[in-house]
C-alpha positions in Angstrom: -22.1 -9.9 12.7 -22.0 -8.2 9.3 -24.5 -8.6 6.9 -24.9 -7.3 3.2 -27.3 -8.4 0.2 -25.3 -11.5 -0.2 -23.0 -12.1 2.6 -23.0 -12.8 6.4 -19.3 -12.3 7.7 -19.3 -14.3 11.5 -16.9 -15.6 14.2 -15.3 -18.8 12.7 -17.1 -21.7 14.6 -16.0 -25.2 14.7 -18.5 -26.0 11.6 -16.2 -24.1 9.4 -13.4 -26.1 10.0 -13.8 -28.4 6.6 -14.4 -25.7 4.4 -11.6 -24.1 5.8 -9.1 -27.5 5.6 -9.9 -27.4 1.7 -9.2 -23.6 1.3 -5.8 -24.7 3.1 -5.2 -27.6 0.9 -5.9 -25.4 -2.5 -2.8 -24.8 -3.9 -4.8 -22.1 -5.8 -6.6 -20.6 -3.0 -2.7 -20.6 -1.1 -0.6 -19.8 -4.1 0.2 -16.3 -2.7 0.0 -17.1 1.5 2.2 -18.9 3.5 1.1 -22.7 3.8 -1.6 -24.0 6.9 0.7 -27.3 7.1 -1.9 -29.6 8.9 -4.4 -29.9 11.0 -2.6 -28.5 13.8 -1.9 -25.5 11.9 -5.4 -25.1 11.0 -6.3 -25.4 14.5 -4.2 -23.1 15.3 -5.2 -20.7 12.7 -8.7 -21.6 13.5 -7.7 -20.2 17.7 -6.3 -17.0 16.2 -9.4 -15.8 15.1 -11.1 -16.8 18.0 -8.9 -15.2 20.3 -8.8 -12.1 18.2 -12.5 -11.7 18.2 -12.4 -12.1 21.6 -9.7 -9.8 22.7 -10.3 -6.9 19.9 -14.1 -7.5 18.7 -13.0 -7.8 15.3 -10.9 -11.1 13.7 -10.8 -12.7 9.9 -14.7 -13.2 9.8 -15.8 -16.2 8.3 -17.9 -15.3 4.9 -20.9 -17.3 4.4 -23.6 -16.8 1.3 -26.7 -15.8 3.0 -29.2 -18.2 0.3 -27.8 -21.2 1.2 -25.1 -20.9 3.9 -22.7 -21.8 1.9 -19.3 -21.2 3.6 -17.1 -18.5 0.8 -14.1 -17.6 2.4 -12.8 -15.4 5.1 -13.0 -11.6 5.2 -11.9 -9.0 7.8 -9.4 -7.1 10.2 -6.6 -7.9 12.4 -3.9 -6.2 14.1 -0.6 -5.4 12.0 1.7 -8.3 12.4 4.8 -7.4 14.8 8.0 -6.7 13.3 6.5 -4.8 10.2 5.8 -1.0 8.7 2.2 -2.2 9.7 2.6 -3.3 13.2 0.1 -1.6 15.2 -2.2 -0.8 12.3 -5.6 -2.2 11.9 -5.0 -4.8 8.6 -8.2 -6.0 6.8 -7.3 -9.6 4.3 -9.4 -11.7 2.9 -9.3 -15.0 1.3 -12.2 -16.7 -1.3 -12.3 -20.6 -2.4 -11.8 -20.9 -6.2 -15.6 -21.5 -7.1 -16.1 -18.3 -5.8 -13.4 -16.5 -7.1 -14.8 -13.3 -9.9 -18.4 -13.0 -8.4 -17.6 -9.7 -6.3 -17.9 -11.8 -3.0 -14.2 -10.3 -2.2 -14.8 -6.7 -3.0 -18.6 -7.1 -1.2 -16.8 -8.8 2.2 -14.2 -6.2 2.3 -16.4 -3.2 1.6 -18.7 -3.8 4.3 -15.6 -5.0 6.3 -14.1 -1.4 5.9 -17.4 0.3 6.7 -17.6 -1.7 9.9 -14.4 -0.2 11.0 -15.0 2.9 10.4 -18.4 2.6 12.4 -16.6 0.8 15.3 -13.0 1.6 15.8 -11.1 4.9 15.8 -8.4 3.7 13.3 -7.1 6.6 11.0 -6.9 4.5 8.9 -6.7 0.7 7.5 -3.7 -1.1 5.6 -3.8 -4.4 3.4 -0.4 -6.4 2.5 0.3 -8.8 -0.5 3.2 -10.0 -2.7 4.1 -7.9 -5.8 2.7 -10.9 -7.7 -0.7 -10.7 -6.6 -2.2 -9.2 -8.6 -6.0 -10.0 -8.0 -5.8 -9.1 -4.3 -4.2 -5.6 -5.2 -6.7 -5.0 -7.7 -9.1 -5.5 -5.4 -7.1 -3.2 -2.8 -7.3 -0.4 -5.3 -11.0 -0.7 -6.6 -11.6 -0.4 -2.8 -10.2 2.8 -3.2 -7.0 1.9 -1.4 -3.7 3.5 -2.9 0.1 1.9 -2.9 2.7 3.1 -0.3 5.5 3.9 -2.5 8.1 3.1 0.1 6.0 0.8 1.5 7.4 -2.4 0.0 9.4 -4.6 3.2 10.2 -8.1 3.2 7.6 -9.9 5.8 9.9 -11.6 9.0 7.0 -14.5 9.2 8.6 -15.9 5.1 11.2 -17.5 4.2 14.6 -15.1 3.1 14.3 -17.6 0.1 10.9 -17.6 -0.5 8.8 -15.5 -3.3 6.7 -14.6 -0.9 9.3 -12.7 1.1 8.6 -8.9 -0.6 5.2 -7.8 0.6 4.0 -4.4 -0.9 1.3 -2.3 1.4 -2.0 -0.3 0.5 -4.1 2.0 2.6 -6.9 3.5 2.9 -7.8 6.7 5.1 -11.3 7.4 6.8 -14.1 8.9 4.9 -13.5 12.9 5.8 -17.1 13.1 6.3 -16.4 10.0 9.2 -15.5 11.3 12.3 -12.8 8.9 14.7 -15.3 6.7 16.5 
């Protein structure tokens, strides 16, 4: 669907579905997401992003390393979860097994993820969410050029009230000036 120097980002297929069971089972990889507890879950996870591709044309895109298929992560957009500042907004995530973690894969996926949007959909703009503790993925939001909502910060309705993970803190990004609304 999306390719750059490195990096095809694809539909999730039913190949993917062990790489993606040990990016679940990574208590690295999952430190800062809410847990995919099972197969079941994964499945379901796995019928999200079909269905999303399906109904939108865009879904968390498998990213796979174009010189030897390896499969790296997932990368891409989804609608803003209900019941939150972003609901209704176009989201883009992404999430990398460790061995690939600091090789620019992340920034690469989402950069050509965000171009694709603005090529393809009329959003004003795109939003990102993480925990205040995650401090690699908002890195990454900001050397995408994404900046911080101040008041932005909201406790996500899908976490636990006891859970760390409960305060999420957003970033956006606007369309290029020059980039007309598709």
């Amino acid at each position: 669907m999306i390719e750059t120097e490195r990096l095809i980002l694809r539909p999730v297929e039913d190949r993917d579905r062990i790489s993606l069971w040990a990016q679940c089972r990574d208590p690295a990889v999952m430190r800062y997401l809410l847990p995919v507890v099972g197969e079941a879950a994964l499945d379901a996870m796995m019928a999200r992003m079909t269905a999303s591709q399906a109904e939108h044309g865009f879904a968390f895109w498998v990213v796979e390393r174009r010189s030897d298929g390896a499969m790296l992560g997932i990368c891409g957009l989804k609608p803003g979860a209900p019941d939150t500042p972003i609901e209704g907004l176009l989201e883009i995530g992404w999430r990398f097994s460790q061995a690939y973690w600091g090789q620019g894969y992340a920034r690469e996926a989402a950069s050509a993820t965000l171009d694709w949007a603005w090529a393809n959909l009329p959003a004003a703009q795109v939003v990102a969410i993480t925990v205040p503790d995650n401090a690699a993925s908002w890195g990454l939001m900001e050397r995408l050029g994404m900046h911080r909502i101040a008041d932005g910060d909201f406790d996500h309705p899908l976490v636990a009230d006891d859970s760390p993970l409960k305060r999420h803190i957003q970033y956006r990004i606007d369309r290029p000036l020059n980039d007309p609304i598709a």
